[in-house]
C-alpha positions as CSV (number, residue, x, y, z in Angstrom):
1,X,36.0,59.1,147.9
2,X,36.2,56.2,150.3
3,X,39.4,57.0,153.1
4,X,40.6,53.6,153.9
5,X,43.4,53.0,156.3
6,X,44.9,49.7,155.8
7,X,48.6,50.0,156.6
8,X,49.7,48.7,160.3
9,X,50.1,51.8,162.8
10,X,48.1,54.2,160.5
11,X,46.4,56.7,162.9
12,X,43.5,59.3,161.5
13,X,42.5,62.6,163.4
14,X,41.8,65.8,162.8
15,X,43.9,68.9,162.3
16,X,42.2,72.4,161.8
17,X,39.1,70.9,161.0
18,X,40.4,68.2,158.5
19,X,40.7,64.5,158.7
20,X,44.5,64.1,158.8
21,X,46.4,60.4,158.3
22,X,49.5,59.8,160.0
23,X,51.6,56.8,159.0
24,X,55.0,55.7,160.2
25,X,57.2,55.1,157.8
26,X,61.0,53.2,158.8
27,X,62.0,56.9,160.5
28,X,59.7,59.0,158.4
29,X,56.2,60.4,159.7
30,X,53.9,60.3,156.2
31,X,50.7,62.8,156.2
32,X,48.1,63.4,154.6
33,X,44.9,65.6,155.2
34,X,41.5,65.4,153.7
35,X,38.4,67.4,153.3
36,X,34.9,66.4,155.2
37,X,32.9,66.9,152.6
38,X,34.9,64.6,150.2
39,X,34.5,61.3,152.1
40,X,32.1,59.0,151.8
41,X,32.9,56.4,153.9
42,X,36.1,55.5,156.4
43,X,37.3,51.8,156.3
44,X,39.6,51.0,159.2
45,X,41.3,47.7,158.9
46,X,43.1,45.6,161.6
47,X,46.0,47.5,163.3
48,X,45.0,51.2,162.6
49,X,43.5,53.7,164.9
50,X,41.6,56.7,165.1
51,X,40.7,59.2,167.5
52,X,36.9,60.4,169.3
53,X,37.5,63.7,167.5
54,X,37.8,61.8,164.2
55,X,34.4,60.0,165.0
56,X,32.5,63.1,166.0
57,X,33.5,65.1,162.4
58,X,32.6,61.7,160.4
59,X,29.3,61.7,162.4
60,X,28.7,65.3,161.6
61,X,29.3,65.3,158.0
62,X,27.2,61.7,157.4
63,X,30.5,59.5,156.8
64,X,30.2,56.4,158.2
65,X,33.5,54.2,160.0
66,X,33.5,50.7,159.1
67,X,36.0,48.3,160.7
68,X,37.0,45.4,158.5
69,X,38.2,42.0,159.2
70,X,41.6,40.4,158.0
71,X,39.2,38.9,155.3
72,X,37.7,42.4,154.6
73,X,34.3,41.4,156.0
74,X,32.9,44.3,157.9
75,X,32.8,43.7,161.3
76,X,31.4,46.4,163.0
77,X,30.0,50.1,161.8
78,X,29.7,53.5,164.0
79,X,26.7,55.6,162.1
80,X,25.0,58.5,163.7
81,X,21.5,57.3,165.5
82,X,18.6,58.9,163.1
83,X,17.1,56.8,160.8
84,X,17.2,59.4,158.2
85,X,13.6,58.0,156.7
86,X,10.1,56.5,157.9
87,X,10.1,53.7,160.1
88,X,6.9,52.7,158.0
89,X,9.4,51.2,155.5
90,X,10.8,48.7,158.6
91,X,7.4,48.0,159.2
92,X,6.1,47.5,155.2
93,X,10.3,45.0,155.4
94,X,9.1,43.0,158.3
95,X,5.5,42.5,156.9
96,X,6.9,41.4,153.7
97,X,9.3,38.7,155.1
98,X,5.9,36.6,156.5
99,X,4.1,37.0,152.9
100,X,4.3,36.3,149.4
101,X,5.9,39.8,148.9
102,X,9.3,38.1,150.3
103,X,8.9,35.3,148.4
104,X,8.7,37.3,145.3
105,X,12.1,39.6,145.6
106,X,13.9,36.6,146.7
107,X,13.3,35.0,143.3
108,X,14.0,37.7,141.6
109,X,17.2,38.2,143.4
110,X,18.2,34.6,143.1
111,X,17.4,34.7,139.4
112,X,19.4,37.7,139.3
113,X,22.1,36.5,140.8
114,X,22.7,33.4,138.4
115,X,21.4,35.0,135.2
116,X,24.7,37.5,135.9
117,X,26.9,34.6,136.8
118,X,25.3,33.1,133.3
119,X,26.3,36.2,131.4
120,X,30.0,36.5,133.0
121,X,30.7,32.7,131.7
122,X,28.8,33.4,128.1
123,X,31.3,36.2,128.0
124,X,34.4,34.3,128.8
125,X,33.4,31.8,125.9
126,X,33.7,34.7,123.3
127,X,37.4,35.0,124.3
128,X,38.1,31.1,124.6
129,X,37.5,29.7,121.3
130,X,38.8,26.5,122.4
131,X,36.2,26.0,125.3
132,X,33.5,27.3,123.7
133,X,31.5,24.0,124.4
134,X,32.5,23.4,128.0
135,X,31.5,27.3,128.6
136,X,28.5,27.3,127.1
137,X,27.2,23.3,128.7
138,X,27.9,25.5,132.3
139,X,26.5,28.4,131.0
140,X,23.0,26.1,129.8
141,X,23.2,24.5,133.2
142,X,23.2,27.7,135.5
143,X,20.3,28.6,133.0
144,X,18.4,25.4,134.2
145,X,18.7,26.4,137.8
146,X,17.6,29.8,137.5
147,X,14.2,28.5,136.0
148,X,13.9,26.1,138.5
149,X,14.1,29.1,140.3
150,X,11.7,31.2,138.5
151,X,9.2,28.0,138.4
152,X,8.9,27.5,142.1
153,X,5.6,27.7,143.4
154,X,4.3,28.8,147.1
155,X,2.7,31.5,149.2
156,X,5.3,32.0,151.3
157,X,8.8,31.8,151.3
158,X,8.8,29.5,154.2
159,X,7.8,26.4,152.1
160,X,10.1,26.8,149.4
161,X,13.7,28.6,151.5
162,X,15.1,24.7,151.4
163,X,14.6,24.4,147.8
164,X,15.9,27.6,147.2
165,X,18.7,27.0,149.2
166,X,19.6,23.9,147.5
167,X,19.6,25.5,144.0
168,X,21.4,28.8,144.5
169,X,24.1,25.9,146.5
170,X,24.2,23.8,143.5
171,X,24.4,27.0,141.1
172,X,27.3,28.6,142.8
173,X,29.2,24.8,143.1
174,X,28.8,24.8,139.1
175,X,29.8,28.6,138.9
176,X,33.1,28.9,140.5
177,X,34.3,25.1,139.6
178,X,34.0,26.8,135.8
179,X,35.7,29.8,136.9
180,X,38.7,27.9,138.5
181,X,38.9,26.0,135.2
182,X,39.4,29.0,132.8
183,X,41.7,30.7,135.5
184,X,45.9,30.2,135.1
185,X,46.5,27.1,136.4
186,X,49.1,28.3,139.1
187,X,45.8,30.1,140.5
188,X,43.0,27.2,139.7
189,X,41.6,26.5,143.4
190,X,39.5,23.7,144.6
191,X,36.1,25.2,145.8
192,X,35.3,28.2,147.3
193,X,37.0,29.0,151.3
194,X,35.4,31.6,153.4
195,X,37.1,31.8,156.9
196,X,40.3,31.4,155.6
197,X,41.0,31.7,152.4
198,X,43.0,28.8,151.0
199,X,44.2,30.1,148.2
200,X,45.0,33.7,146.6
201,X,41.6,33.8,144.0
202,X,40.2,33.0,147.1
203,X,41.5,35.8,149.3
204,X,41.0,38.3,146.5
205,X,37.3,37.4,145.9
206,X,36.5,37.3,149.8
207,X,38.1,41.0,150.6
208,X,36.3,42.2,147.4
209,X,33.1,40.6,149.2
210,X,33.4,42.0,152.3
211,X,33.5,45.8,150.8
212,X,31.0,45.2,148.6
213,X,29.2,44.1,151.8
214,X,30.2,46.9,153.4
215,X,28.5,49.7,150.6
216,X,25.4,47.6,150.4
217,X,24.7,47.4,154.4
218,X,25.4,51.2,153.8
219,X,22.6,51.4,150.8
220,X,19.8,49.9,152.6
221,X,20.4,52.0,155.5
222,X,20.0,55.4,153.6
223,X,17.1,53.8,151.9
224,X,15.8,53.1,155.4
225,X,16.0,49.6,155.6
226,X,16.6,47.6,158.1
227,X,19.7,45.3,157.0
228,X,19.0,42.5,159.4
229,X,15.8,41.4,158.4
230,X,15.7,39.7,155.3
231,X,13.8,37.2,153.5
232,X,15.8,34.0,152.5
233,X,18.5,34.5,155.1
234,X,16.8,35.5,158.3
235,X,16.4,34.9,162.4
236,X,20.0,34.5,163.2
237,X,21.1,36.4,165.8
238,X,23.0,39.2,164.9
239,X,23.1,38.2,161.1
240,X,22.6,41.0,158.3
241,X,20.4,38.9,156.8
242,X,19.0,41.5,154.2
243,X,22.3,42.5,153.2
244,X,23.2,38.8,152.0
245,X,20.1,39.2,150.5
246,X,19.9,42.3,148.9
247,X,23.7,41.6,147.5
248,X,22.8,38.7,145.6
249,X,22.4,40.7,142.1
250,X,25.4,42.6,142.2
251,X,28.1,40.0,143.6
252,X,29.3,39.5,140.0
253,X,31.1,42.7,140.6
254,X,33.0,41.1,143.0
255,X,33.6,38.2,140.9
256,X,34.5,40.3,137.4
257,X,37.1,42.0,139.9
258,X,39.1,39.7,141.1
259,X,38.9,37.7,138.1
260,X,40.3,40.3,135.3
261,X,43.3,41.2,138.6
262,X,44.2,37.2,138.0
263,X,43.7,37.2,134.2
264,X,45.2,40.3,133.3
265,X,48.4,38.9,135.0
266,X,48.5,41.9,138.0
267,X,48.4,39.6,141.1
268,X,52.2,38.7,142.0
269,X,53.3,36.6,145.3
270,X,54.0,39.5,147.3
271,X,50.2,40.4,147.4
272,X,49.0,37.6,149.6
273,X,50.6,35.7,152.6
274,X,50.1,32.2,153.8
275,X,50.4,31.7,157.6
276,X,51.1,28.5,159.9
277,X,47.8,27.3,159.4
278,X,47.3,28.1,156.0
279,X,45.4,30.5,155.9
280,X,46.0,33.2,152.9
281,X,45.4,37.1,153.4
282,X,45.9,40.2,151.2
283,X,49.3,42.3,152.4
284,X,48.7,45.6,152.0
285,X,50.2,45.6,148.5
286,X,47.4,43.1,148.0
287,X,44.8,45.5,149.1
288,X,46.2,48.4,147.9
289,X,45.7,46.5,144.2
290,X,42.2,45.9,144.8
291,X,40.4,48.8,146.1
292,X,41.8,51.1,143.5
293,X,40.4,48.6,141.3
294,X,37.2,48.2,142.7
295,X,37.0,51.7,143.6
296,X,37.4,52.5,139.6
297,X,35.2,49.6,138.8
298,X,32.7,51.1,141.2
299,X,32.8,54.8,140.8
300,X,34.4,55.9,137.9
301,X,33.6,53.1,135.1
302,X,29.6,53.9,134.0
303,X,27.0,51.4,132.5
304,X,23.8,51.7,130.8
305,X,21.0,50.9,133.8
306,X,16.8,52.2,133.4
307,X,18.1,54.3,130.5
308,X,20.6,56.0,131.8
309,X,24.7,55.7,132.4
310,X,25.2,55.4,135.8
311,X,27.8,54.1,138.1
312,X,27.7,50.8,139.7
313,X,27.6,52.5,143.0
314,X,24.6,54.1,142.3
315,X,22.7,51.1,140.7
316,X,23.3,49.7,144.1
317,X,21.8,52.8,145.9
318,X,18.9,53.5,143.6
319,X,18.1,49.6,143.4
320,X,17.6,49.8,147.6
321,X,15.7,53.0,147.0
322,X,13.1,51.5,144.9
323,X,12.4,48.5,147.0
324,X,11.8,50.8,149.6
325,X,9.2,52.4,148.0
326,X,8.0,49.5,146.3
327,X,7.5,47.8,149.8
328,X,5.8,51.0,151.0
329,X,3.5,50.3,148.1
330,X,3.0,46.9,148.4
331,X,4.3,46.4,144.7
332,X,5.8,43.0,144.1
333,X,8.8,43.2,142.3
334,X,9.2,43.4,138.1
């Protein structure tokens, strides 16, 4: 399980050996303990606190802390110090990133990305008999980007990352202006907003973001990679850039998310806030709604992937494990 502390004042230690949360509630004191060796992962939003001894168990038993922002971006992780694999693999990353090896997973990455985003809309047009054409003209056009894509010729990513750029740009304009359109109309939203949110899809969709960041930052890592150096998104200082990367496939979970929240009619007023400036945030209702939902989405719903069912959580995982070892083995992706 993933222990994430998200309501103002929320304070985790430990009690005979056991992670114990302590909440204040009105004139109540809520607790609740939990095992080690049932936690995954510790997310600590904004306003909560935890103590050294708290760290020390989560750095004994492999759990790593992640502190989020108000947006549910990850802002900073504590994770013990070994690598927990061959530094070979960093070495095989970094080598790839300055040859056609790079310029080969980010295409397929890319394609990945919109060939999912292709599928999501082709699905929404089996349920919208009325928009049928529209859906499948945006559908056709994503398509048409991806081969672009796919077509691209170079030796190294270097010549093409503008290009690139420019596509996935276009390709993720197209994407969510469909999406906005097939929404409810009290929750339609013009264009996508980062830092803020402008809107509640948009809040939803950047908190579901930011934890999925989180669990692929987390993936590489035990796969020994090194999450900032990437391929397409690269050199900045102190930018993941292999974990924008790496996420590209799998942000349609994100996306499929928050959407069925909005469709399905489960997102009410009280679950986001607008402040002065108009910026709009998840209250802890908000987020309460979607991590259960992402959590079940994530790790408890199974899918057919290499043959198997498997979670989505460990697609993720043994994805970053086989580019690992397909980097150790100079294999270009298929």
């Amino acid at each position: 399980m993933h222990l994430h502390l998200y309501t103002y004042g929320a304070y985790l230690h430990i009690k005979d050996q056991l992670f114990e949360v302590r909440v204040r509630d009105k004139e109540q004191v809520r607790k609740q303990q939990f095992a080690a060796n049932r936690i995954q992962s510790i997310w600590m939003d904004e306003g909560t606190a935890l103590s050294s001894a708290a760290v020390v168990l989560a750095i004994k038993n492999n759990i790593d802390i992640v502190f989020l922002e108000k947006s549910g971006r990850p802002l900073g992780r504590v994770w013990h110090s070994k690598l927990g694999s061959t530094t070979l693999i960093r070495k095989k990353q970094l080598e790839a990133s300055l040859n056609s090896l790079g310029l080969a997973y980010t295409k397929m990455w890319l394609g990945q990305k919109i060939e999912h985003q292709a599928q999501f809309i082709q699905q929404l047009a089996k349920h919208r008999p009325g928009q049928v054409d529209f859906l499948t003209e945006k559908r056709q056009q994503l398509l048409s980007l991806k081969q672009s894509i796919e077509m691209a010729h170079g030796s190294q990513l270097d010549s093409l990352a503008e290009q690139f750029r420019g596509w996935e740009g276009t390709a993720g304009r197209l994407y969510f202006q469909t999406i906005s359109h097939v929404l409810p109309k009290q929750y339609q939203f013009v264009g996508r907003s980062f830092r803020p949110a402008r809107d509640p899809f948009n809040a939803f969709l950047n908190y579901a973001y930011g934890i999925l960041y989180s669990r692929v930052e987390k993936a590489l890592i035990l796969a020994g990679l090194d999450p900032y150096v990437g391929f397409l998104h690269r050199d900045d200082y102190n930018y993941k850039s292999m974990v924008y990367d790496f996420i590209e496939p799998y942000r349609a979970y994100a996306d499929k998310i928050a959407f069925s929240l909005f469709t399905a009619k489960k997102v009410r007023q009280s679950h986001t806030t607008l402040s002065a400036s108009k910026a709009c945030t998840l209250t802890r209702e908000g987020k309460v709604l979607l991590v259960s939902s992402f959590n079940k989405y994530m790790e408890e719903d199974r899918v057919r992937y290499k043959g198997k069912n498997q979670t989505r959580a460990n697609i993720i995982q043994l994805a970053a494990h086989r580019f690992a070892q397909e980097l150790l083995q100079k294999e270009a992706p298929c």
